[in-house]
Structure formats: structure tokens, C-alpha cells
RODO-2510 file (C-alpha; in nm, 4 decimals, decimal comma):
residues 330
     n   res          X          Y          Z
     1     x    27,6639    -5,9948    29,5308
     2     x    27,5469    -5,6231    29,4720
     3     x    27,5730    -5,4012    29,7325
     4     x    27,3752    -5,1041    29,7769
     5     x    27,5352    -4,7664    29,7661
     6     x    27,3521    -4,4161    29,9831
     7     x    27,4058    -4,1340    29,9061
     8     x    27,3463    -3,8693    30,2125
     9     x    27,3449    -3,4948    30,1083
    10     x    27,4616    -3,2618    30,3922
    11     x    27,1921    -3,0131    30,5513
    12     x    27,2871    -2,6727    30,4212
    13     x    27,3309    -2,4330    30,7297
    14     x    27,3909    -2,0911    30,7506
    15     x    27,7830    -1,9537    30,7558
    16     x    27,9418    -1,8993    31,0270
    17     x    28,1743    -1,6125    31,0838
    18     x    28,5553    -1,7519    31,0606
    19     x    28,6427    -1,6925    31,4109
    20     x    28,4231    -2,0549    31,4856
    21     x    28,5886    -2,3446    31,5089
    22     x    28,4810    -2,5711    31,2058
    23     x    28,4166    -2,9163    31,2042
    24     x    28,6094    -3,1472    30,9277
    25     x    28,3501    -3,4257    30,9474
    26     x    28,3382    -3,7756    30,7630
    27     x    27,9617    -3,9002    30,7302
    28     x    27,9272    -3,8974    31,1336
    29     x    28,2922    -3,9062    31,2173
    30     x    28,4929    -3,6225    31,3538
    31     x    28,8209    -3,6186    31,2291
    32     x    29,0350    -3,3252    31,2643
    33     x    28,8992    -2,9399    31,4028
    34     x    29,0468    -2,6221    31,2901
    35     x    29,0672    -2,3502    31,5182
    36     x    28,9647    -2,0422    31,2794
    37     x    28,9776    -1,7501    31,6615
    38     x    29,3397    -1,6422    31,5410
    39     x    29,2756    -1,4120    31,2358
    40     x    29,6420    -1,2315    31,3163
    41     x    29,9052    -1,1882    31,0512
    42     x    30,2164    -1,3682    31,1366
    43     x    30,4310    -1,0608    31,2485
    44     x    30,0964    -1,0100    31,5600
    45     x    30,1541    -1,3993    31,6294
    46     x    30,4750    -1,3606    31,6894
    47     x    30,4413    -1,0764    31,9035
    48     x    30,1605    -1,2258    32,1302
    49     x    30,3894    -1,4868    32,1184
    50     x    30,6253    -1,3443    32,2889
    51     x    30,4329    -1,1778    32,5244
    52     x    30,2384    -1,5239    32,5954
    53     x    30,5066    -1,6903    32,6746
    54     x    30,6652    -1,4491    32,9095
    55     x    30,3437    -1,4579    33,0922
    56     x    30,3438    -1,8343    33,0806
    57     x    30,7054    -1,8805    33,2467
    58     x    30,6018    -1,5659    33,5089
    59     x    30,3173    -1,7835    33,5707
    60     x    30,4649    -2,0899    33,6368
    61     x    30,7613    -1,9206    33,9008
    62     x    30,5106    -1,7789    34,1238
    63     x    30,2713    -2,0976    34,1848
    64     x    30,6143    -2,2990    34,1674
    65     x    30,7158    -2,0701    34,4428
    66     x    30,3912    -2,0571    34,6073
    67     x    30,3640    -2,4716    34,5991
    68     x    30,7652    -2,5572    34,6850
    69     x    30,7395    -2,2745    35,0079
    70     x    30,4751    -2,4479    35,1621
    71     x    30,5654    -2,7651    35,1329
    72     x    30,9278    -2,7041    35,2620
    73     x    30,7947    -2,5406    35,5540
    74     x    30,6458    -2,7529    35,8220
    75     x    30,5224    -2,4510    35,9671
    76     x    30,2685    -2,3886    35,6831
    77     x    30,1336    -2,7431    35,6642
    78     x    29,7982    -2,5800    35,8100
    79     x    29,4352    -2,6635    35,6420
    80     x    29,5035    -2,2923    35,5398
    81     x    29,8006    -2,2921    35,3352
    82     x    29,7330    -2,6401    35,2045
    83     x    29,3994    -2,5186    35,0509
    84     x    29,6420    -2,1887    34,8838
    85     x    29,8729    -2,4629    34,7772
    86     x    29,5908    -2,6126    34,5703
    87     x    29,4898    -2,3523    34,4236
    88     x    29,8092    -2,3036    34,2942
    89     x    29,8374    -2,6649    34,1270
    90     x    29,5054    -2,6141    34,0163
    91     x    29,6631    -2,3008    33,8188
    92     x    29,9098    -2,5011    33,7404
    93     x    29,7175    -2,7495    33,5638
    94     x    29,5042    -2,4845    33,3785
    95     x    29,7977    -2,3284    33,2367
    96     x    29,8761    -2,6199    33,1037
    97     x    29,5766    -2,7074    32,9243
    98     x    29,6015    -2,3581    32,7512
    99     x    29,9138    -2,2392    32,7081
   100     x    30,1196    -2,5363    32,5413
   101     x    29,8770    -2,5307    32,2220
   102     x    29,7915    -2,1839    32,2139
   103     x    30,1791    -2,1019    32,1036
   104     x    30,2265    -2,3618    31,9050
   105     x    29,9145    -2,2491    31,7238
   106     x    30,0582    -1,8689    31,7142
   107     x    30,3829    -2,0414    31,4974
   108     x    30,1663    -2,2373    31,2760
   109     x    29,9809    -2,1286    30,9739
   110     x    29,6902    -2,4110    31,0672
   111     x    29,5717    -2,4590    31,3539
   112     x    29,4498    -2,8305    31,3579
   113     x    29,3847    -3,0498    31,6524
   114     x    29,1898    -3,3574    31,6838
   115     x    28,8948    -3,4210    31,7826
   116     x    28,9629    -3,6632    32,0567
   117     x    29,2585    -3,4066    32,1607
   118     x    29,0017    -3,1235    32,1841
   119     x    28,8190    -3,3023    32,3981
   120     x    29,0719    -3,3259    32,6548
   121     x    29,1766    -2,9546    32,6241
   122     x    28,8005    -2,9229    32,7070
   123     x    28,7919    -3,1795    33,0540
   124     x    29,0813    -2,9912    33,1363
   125     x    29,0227    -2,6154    33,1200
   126     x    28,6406    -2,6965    33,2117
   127     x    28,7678    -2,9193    33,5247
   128     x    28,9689    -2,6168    33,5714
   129     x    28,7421    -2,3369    33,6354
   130     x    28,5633    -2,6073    33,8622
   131     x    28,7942    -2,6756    34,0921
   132     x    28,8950    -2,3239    34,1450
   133     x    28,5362    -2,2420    34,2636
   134     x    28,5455    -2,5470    34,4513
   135     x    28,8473    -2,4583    34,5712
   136     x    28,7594    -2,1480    34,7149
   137     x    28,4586    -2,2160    34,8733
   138     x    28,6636    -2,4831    35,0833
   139     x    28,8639    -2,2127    35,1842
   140     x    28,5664    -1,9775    35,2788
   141     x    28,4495    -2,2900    35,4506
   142     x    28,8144    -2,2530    35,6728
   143     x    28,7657    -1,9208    35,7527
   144     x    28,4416    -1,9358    35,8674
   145     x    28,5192    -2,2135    36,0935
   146     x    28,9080    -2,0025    36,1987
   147     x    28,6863    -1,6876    36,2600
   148     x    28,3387    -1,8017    36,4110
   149     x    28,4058    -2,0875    36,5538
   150     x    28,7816    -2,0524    36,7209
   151     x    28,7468    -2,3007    36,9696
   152     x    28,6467    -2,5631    36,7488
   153     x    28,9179    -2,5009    36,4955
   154     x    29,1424    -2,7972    36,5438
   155     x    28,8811    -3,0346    36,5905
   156     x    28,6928    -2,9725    36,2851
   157     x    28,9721    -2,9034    36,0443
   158     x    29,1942    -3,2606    36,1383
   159     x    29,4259    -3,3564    35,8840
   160     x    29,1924    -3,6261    35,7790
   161     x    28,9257    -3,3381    35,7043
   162     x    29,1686    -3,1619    35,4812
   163     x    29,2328    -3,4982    35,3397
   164     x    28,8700    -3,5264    35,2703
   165     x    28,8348    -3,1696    35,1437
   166     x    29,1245    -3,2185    34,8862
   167     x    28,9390    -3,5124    34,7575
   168     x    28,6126    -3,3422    34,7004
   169     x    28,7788    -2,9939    34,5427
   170     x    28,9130    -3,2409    34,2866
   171     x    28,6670    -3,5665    34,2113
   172     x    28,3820    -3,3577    34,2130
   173     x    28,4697    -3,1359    33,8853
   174     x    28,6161    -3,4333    33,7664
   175     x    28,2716    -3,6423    33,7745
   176     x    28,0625    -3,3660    33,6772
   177     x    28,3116    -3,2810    33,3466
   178     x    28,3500    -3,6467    33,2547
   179     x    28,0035    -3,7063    33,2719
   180     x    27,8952    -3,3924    33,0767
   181     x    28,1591    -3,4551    32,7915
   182     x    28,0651    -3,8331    32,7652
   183     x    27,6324    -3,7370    32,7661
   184     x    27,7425    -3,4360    32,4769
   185     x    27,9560    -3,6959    32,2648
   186     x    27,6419    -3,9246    32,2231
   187     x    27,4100    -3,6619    32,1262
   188     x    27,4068    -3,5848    31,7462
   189     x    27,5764    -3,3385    31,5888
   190     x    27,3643    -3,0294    31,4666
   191     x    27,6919    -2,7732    31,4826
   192     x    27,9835    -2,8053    31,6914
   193     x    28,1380    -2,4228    31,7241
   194     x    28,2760    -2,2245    31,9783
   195     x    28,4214    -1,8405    31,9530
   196     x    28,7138    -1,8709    32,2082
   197     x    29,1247    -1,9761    32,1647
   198     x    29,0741    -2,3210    32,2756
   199     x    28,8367    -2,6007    32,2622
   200     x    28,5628    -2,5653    32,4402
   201     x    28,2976    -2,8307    32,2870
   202     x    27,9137    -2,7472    32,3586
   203     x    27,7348    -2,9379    32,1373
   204     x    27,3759    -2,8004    32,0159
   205     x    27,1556    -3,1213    32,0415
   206     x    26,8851    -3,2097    31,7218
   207     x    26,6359    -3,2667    32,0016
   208     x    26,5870    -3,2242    32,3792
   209     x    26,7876    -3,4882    32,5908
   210     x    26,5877    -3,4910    32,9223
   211     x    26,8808    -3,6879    33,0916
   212     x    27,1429    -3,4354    32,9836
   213     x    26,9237    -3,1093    33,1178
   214     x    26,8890    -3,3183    33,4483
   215     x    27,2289    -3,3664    33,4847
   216     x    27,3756    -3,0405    33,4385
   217     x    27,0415    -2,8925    33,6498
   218     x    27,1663    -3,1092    33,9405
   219     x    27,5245    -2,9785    33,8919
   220     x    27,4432    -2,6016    33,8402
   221     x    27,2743    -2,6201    34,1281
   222     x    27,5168    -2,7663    34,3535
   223     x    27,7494    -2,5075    34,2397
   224     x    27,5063    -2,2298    34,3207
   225     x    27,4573    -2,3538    34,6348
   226     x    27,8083    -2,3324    34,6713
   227     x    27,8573    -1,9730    34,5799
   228     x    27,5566    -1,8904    34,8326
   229     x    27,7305    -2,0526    35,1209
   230     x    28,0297    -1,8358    35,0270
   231     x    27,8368    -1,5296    35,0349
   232     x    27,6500    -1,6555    35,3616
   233     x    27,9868    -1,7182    35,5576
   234     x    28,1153    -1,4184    35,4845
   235     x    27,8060    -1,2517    35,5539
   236     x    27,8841    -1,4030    35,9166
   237     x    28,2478    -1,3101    35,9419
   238     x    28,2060    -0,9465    35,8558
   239     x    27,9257    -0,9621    36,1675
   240     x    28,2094    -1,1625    36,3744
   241     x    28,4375    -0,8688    36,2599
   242     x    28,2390    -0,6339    36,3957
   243     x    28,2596    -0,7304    36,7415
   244     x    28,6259    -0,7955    36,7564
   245     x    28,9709    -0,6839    36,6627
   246     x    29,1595    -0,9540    36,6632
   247     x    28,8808    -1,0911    36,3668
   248     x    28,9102    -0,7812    36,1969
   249     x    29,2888    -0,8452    36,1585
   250     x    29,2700    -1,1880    36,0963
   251     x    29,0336    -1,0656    35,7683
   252     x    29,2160    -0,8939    35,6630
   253     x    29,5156    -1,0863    35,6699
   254     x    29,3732    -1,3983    35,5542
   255     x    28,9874    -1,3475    35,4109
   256     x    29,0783    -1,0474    35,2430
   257     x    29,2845    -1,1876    34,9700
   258     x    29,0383    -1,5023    34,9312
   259     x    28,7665    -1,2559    34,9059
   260     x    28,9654    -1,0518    34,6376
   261     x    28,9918    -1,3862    34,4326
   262     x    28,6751    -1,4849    34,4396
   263     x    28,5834    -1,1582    34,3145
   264     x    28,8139    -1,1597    34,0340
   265     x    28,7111    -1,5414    33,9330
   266     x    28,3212    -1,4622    33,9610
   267     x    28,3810    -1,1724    33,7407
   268     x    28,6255    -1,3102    33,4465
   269     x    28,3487    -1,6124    33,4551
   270     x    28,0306    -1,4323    33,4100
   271     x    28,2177    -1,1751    33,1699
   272     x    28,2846    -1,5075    32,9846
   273     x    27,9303    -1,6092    33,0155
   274     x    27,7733    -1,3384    32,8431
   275     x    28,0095    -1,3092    32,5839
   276     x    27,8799    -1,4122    32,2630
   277     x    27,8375    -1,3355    31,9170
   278     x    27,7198    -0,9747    32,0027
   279     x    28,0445    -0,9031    32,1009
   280     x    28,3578    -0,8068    31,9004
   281     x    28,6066    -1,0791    31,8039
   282     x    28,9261    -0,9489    31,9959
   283     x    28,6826    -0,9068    32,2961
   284     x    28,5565    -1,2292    32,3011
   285     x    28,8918    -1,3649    32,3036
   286     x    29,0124    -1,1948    32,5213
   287     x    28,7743    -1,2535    32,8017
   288     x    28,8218    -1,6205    32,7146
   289     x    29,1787    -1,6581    32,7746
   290     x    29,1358    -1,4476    33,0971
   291     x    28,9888    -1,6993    33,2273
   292     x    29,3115    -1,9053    33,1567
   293     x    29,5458    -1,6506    33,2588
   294     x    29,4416    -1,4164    33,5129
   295     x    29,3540    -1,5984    33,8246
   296     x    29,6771    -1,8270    33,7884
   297     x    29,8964    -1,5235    33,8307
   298     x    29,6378    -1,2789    34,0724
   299     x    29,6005    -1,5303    34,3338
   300     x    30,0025    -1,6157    34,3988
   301     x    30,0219    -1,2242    34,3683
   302     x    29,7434    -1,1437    34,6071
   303     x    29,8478    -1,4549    34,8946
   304     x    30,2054    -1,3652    34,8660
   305     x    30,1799    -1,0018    34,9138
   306     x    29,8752    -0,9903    35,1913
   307     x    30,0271    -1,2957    35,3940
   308     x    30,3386    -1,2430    35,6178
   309     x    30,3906    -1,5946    35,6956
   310     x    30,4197    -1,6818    35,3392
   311     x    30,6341    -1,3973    35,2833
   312     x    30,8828    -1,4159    35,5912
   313     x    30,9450    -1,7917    35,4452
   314     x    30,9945    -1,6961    35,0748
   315     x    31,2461    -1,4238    35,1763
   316     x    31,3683    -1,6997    35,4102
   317     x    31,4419    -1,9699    35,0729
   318     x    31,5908    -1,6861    34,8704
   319     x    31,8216    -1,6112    35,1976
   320     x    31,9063    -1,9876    35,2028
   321     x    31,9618    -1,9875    34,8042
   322     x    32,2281    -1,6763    34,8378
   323     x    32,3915    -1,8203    35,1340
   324     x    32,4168    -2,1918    34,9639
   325     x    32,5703    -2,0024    34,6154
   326     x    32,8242    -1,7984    34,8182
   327     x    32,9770    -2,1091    35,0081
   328     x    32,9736    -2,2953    34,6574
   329     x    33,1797    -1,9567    34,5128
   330     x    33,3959    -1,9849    34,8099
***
């Protein structure tokens, strides 16, 4: 029985500077990407490896000692605190979708990674910055309720509320990710690239997929109704502010630092936005690791400076750790 052979001839396509990631492809198969964004000689690597991974363990100690303060204390199991404990984990779990390949990639001399491994580097980092906006507007959400609406505090924000709220910081992302990554897969590939340190699949369609652009219309606009209620709740706690002292000190213990993060994530996200192929290489990657690395180690920073409580009970675990270590001595 003969069996007829075809032949397909790739579509020639313009080159791509080296700092893409390249697709290895088999007919329609994916195989294997290589991540071409570290152009470094090996003695650099090795220096922003050491630097990276300094900056990964000081990263992990202060959410760690963000995370294991609150939950020790029964005193900061308030909607609050468990809302900055959170966003810690959430920091948590974006470091790790970074960091872990990024140095093994700085000691390598390839930097390979599958494709169905890429793919979960990218529901994780993109989940990520999702659930820290989400995240954050919760907590604007608190405040405006703590601030404008005192009386009301304890019965809106129940534990079963924060329950709720928890829920919806982290399914929601989740959906909206999964969904995106599984409606991109089954488009075809015309060019799978990215500039940045990490995966970070957007696939360029052959044709217009009127079920994809709804989907991610819906979702962008959800989200940017989100960052207008932010901006609208604080519009009404700086007018709550106004009239009162005891707000003004409560914003500034407690809204200033949220606002501050906010700030910094808005920024390092539309920075990372707008950065494209107009933009020098080392810029580009930088701004797409900051994404990565700066609010994981700001927001700890910011929380455990501006708030007392957390600070009286951090100074109160390191008292308990030198008191437990001089009885075992003795």
C-alpha cells in the first residue's frame, strides 16, 4: 500500500533580534523553547547570580516573617492583617515562579525549558500580578469600610466575608489565566516571542478570534473597574480625613502604606506595558523582572515599618527567640 508523503515548506519570516525567545517547533508541535534574554558572559551570570539569590533568600525572610507573625498572633487575626498576610503568600508564590529558573538559567550555557513547563511559569507569574491587584483592592475595600463606615465595621467584615474575599482574590485570576492560556494554545501559531527573563506566552493569532477578544474585553474590564473603585474609595477617605483626626491617623497608619503599594505595583506594571522593542535590551529586562521582584520585598518593607502592631509583635518573636536560646545555653 503506498502512502503519500507532504512536504510543507516553512513561511519565511523576518529575524528576530536574539533577545526573543525562539520556538523549536516540529510540523505543529512545540517541543522545547530557548530563552535567548540572557546575552551575559558567564563571569556577569555569576555575578547577578549572586546578587539574585541574595535578594531571593531576603525575600523570602521578610514575607516568612510577615506570614508566621500574624498567624502566631491571635491579636492580628483581623480582616486587616489577614488581607497583608496574603499578599505576602501571593509574593511568595511569585517568587517562586521566577526565581528558581532564572538561576538555574544564569549557571547554564542553554537555557531550555519546555513548552508545557513555560506555560506554567506563565499561569503563575500572570496569576501573580492578578492577585496582587486583586489583592489590594480588597484591602482598599477594608479601609473604606474601617474609615467611612466605623459603625458598620464588624458587621460587614465577618469572618465569613474575609472567607469569601480570600476566595475571590484567588479563583478569580485563576479563571481568567486558565482560560486565557487554554483560548491562546488553540489558536495557531504565527510567532510565539516574548522580550522578558521568563515565559510569558502571547501568542499572535493568523486571524481574529472573536471569542478570545471577548474574553479578555470582559476581564480587562473588570479589572478596570477595579482600579476605579480603588481610586473612588480613596477619593472618599481623604474627604473622611478631612473632617477628623482620628481618620487622619488611622491613614496614615494603615492606608498609607496600601496606598504606597498600589502606587509602586501600578507603576512597575504599566512601565512593563509599554516596554517593547523600542526600548533597550537591559531595560526591558529589567522592568520585567521588577515586576517579579520589587513588590515582594516593598510591601513586607512598607507594612512592617508603617504598622506598630506588626512591629511590637515581631520585636515580641525575636524577644521570645533570644529568651528560648539563652535557657537552652543555660
Amino acid at each position: 500500500m503506498k502512502t503519500s508523503s507532504v512536504q510543507y515548506y516553512p513561511r519565511r519570516t523576518p529575524a528576530r533580534p536574539s533577545r526573543y525567545i525562539l520556538l523549536k517547533m516540529e510540523t505543529s508541535t512545540v517541543a522545547y523553547i530557548t530563552l535567548k534574554a540572557l546575552n551575559e558572559s558567564r563571569t556577569n551570570r555569576y555575578v547577578i547570580f549572586a546578587f539574585s539569590l541574595q535578594g531571593y533568600i531576603f525575600t523570602l525572610f521578610l514575607n516568612l516573617t510577615i506570614i508566621i507573625t500574624i498567624l502566631l498572633e491571635k491579636d492580628l487575626h483581623q480582616p486587616m492583617y489577614i488581607f497583608l498576610c496574603n499578599l505576602c503568600i501571593n509574593g511568595l508564590y511569585g517568587t517562586v515562579g521566577f526565581y528558581p529558573k532564572f538561576l538555574s538559567d544564569l549557571l547554564s550555557d542553554t537555557y531550555l525549558i519546555s513548552y508545557s513547563g513555560c506555560l506554567l511559569q506563565t499561569f503563575v507569574i500572570f496569576s501573580y500580578a492578578l492577585c496582587e491587584f486583586t489583592n489590594l483592592t480588597v484591602m482598599a475595600i477594608d479601609r473604606y469600610v474601617a474609615i467611612c463606615r466605623p459603625l458598620h465595621y464588624s458587621t460587614v467584615m465577618t469572618p465569613v466575608t474575609t472567607g469569601k474575599l480570600l476566595i475571590v482574590i484567588w479563583m478569580v485570576p485563576f479563571f481568567s489565566i486558565l482560560c486565557s492560556i487554554i483560548l491562546n494554545i488553540t489558536l495557531p501559531y504565527c510567532g510565539l516571542y516574548v522580550s522578558t527573563l521568563y515565559c510569558k506566552i502571547t501568542v499572535s493569532a493568523c486571524k481574529h478570534d472573536i471569542v478570545r477578544f471577548a474574553f479578555n474585553g470582559t476581564f480587562g474590564s473588570m479589572y478596570l473597574l477595579m482600579a476605579t473603585f480603588v481610586i473612588y474609595s480613596y477619593g472618599k477617605i481623604l474627604s473622611a480625613c478631612r473632617k477628623s483626626k482620628e481618620n487622619q491617623a488611622k491613614f496614615m497608619q494603615t492606608c498609607l502604606p496600601h496606598l504606597i503599594s498600589c502606587s509602586n505595583f501600578v507603576f512597575i506594571t504599566s512601565l512593563d506595558a509599554f516596554s517593547g522593542t523600542n526600548f533597550p535590551q537591559w531595560f526591558s529586562s529589567f522592568i520585567s523582572a521588577a515586576i517579579l521582584v520589587n513588590p515582594p520585598i516593598i510591601n513586607p518593607i512598607i507594612y512592617g515599618i508603617n504598622l506598630r502592631s506588626i512591629r511590637r509583635k515581631v520585636c515580641k518573636c525575636c524577644k521570645r527567640r533570644q529568651v528560648l536560646e539563652c535557657s537552652f545555653t543555660f
